[in-house]
C-alpha positions in Angstrom: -0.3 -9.7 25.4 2.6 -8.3 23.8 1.9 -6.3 20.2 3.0 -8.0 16.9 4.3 -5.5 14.2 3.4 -7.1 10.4 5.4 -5.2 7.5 4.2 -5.4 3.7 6.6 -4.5 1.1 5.6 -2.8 -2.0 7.6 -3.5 -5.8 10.9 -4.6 -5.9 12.7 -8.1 -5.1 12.3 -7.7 -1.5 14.0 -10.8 0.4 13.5 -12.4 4.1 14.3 -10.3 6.6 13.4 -7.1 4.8 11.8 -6.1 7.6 15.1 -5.5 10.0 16.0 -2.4 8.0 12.3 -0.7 8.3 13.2 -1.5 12.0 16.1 -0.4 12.3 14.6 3.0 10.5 12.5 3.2 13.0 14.5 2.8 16.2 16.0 5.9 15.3 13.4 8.0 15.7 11.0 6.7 18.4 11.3 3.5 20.9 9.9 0.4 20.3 9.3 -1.5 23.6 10.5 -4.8 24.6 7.5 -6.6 24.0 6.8 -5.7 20.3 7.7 -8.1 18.1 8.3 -6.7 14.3 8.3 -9.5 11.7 7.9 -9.4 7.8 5.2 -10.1 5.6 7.1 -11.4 2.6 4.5 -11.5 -0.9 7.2 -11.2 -3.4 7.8 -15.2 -3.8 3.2 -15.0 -4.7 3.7 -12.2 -7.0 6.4 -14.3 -9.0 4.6 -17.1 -9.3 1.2 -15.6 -10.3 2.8 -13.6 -13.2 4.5 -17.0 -14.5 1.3 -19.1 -14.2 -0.8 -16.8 -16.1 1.0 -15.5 -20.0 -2.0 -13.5 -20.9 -0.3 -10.6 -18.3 2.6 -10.1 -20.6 0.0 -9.2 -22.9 -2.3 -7.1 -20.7 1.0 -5.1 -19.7 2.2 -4.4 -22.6 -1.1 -2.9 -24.0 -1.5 -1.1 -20.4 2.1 0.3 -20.7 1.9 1.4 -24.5 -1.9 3.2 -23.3 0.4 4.8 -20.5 2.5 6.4 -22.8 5.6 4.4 -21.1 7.4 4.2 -24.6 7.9 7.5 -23.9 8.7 7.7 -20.3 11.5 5.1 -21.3 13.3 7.7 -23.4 12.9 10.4 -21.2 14.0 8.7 -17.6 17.2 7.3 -16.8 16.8 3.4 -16.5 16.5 2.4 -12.9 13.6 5.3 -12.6 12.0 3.7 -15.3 11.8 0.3 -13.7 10.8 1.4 -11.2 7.5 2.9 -12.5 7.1 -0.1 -15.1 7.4 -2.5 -12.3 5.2 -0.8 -10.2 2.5 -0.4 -12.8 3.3 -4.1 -13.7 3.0 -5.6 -10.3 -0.5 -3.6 -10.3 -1.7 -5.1 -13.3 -0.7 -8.7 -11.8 -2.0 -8.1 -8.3 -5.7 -6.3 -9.5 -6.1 -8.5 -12.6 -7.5 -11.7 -13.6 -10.6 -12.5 -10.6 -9.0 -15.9 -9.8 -5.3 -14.6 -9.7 -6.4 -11.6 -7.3 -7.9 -14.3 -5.0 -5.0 -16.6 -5.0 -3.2 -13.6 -4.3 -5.4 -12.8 -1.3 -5.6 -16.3 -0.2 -1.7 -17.0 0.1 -1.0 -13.4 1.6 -3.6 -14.5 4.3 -2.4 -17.5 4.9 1.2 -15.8 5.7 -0.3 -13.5 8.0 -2.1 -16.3 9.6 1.2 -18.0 10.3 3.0 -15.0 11.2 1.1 -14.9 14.0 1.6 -18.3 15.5 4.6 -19.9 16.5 6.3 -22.9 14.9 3.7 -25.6 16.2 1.1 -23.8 14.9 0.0 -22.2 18.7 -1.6 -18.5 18.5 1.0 -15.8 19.6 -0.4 -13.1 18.7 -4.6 -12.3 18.2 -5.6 -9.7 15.7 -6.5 -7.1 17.8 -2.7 -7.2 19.0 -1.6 -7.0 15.5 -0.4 -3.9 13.8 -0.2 -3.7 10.2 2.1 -1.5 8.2 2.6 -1.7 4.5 4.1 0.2 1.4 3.1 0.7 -2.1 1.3 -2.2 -3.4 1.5 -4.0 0.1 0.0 -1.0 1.1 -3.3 -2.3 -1.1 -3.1 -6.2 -0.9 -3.1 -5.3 3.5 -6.7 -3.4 3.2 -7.8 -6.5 1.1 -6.6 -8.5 3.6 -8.6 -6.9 6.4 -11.7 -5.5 4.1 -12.0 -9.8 3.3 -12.0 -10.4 7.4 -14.6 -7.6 7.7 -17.0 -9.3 5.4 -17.4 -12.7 7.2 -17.4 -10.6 10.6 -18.6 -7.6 10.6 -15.4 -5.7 12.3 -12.1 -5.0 11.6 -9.9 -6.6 14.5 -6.5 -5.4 14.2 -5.1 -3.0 16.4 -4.5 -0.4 13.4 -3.1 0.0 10.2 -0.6 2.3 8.8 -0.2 2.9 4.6 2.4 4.4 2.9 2.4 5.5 -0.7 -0.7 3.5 -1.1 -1.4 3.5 -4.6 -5.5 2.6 -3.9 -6.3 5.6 -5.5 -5.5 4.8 -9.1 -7.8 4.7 -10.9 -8.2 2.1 -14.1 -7.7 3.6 -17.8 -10.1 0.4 -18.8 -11.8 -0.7 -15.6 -13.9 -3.2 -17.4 -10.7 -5.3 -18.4 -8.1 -4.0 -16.0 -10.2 -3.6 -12.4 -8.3 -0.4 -10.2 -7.4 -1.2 -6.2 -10.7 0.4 -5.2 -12.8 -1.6 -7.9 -11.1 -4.9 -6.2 -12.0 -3.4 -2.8 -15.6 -3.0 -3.8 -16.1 -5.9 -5.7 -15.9 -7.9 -1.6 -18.6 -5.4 -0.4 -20.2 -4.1 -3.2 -20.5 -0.1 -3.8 -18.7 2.8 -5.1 -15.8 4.4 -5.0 -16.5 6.7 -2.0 -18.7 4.0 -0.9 -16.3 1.8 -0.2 -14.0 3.9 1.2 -17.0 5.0 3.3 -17.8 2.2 4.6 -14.4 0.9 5.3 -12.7 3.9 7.4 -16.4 3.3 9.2 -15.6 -0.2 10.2 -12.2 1.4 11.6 -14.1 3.5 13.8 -15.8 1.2 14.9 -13.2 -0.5 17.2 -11.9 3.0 18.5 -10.4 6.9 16.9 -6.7 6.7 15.1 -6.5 2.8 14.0 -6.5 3.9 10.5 -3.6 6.1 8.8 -2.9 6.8 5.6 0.2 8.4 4.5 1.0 10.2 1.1 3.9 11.9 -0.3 2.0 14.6 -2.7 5.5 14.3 -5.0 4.9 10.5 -4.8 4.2 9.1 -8.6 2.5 5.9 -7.2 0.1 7.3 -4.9 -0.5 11.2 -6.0 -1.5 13.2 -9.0 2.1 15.3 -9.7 4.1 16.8 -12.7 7.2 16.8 -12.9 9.6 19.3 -14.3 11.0 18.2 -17.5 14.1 19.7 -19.6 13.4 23.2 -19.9 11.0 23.6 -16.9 8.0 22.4 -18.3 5.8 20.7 -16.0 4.3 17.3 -17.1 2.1 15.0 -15.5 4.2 12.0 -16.6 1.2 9.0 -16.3 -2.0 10.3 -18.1 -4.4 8.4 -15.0 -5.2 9.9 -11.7 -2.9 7.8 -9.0 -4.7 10.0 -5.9 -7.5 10.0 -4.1 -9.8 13.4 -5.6 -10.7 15.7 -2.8 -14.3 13.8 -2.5 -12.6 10.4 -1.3 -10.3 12.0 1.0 -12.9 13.9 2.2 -15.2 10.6 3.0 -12.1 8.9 4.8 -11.7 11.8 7.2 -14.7 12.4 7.9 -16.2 8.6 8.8 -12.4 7.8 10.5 -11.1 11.9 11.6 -7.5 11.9 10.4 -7.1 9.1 8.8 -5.3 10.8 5.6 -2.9 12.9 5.2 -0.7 14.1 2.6 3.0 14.8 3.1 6.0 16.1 1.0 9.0 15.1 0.5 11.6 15.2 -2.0 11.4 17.7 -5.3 9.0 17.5 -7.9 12.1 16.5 -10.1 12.5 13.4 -12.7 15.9 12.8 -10.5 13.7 12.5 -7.6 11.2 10.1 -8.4 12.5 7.0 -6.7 13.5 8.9 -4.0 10.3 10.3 -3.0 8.6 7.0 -2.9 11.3 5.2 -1.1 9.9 3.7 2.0 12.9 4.7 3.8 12.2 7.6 3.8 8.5 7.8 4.4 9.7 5.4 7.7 11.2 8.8 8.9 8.4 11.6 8.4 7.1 13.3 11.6 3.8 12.1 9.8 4.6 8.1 10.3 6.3 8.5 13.7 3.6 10.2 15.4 1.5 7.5 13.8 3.4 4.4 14.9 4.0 6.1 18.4 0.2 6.8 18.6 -0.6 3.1 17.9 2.3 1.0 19.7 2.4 3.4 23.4 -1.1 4.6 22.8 0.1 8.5 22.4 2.1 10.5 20.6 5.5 10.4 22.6 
């Protein structure tokens, strides 16, 4: 059966057929094969329409932001910079949130990647274990809820493999008992801690074979790593007082229960100019680290 190729976005207004221009990305650098069909997982439209339903965000934001010392970050970055990291902080908060807002969440976004895998009549193209995901940023959470919910009425994790980008899964909550982090969420459908969890689920990779699980950060990434940045003057400054990373304990637990299944990258410069650059997904499509990845788990080899 041929291989399905599901894409997650992360922040941002992402529209259909997002997913031609990852493609496109990616035909530049390896071969995709006639019989892998790439299609988009679009969660923008759920996103929207959770933050609307449910006012008391507006006020959790605000008190998250003002805690994050954003007030300041807005004076020091230029503006589109500083959407970007409100948005992505934002679109956190509304994703890991309120309990029945994360499962409404989970349940449309599964019900998407149900029918992304069928054709228009409803008949199975596609099973799971033909299915690769890849997602980025916050779609590079809400996918390992996806599967980590599967896992729990099943006992395995069926897809072929996954691939995240800039996950930001390793933030970690300034309040956890009223904002719950990615990894809290992730536990909260197993039960167990932080390394726990992550224990357990780069386990349930290895279960079904080596390589199905890669995770790919850029170590100048804002969203997904622990960096300063060089401010006026040359001073460093880590510019969001919460760890975004993994610490070395976690990353150790995901390589050792699935080998290789982390790795940090750089990219970019460890410059305020550089902060939406370095978490672009466009430019983590074209690291040696996601090529060798995607090539691994679409030929079955590194190519």
């Amino acid at each position: 059966m041929a291989t399905l190729v599901v894409m997650a976005h992360g922040v941002g207004n992402e529209t259909e057929g997002f997913e031609t221009k990852w493609r496109e990305l990616i035909e530049q650098t390896t071969s995709i094969p006639d019989d892998v069909v790439v299609k988009g997982l679009l969660w923008e439209d759920v996103l929207e329409q959770v933050a609307q339903k449910y006012p008391i965000i507006s006020q959790q934001q605000a008190s998250l932001l003002a805690m994050l010392n954003f007030p300041y970050l807005q004076q020091l970055l230029a503006s589109d910079v500083y959407d970007l990291a409100r948005d992505a902080l934002m679109d956190v908060l509304v994703y890991a949130g309120l309990d029945d807002m994360w499962a409404y969440i989970q349940a449309e976004c599964s019900a998407k990647l149900d029918r992304l895998r069928r054709d228009d009549n409803g008949r199975l193209l596609y099973l799971e274990s033909d299915t690769l995901l890849i997602g980025h940023s916050l779609g590079a959470a809400m996918l390992p809820h996806l599967v980590w919910r599967e896992a729990k009425n099943t006992g395995v994790i069926p897809y072929k493999g996954m691939i995240l980008l800039a996950t930001p899964l390793g933030i970690q909550s300034p309040i956890p008992r009223v904002f719950k982090d990615l990894l809290q969420r992730l536990g909260k459908i197993h039960g167990g801690s932080r390394t726990k969890t992550l224990q357990q689920f780069a386990k349930r990779w290895s279960m079904g074979g080596a390589n199905r699980l890669r995770i790919i950060n850029n170590e100048n990434d804002i969203i997904c790593s622990d960096v300063r940045f060089e401010l006026p003057g040359g001073k460093l400054k880590d510019l969001i007082p919460l760890r975004q990373g993994f610490d070395p304990n976690e990353i150790a637990v995901l390589d050792k229960w699935h080998p290789g299944s982390i790795e940090y990258i750089a990219f970019g410069e460890r410059k305020i100019s550089s902060i939406a650059y370095n978490h672009a997904v466009f430019n983590y499509l074209q690291q040696p680290a996601f090529i060798t990845a995607f090539n691994r788990m679409v030929h079955g080899g590194e190519q």
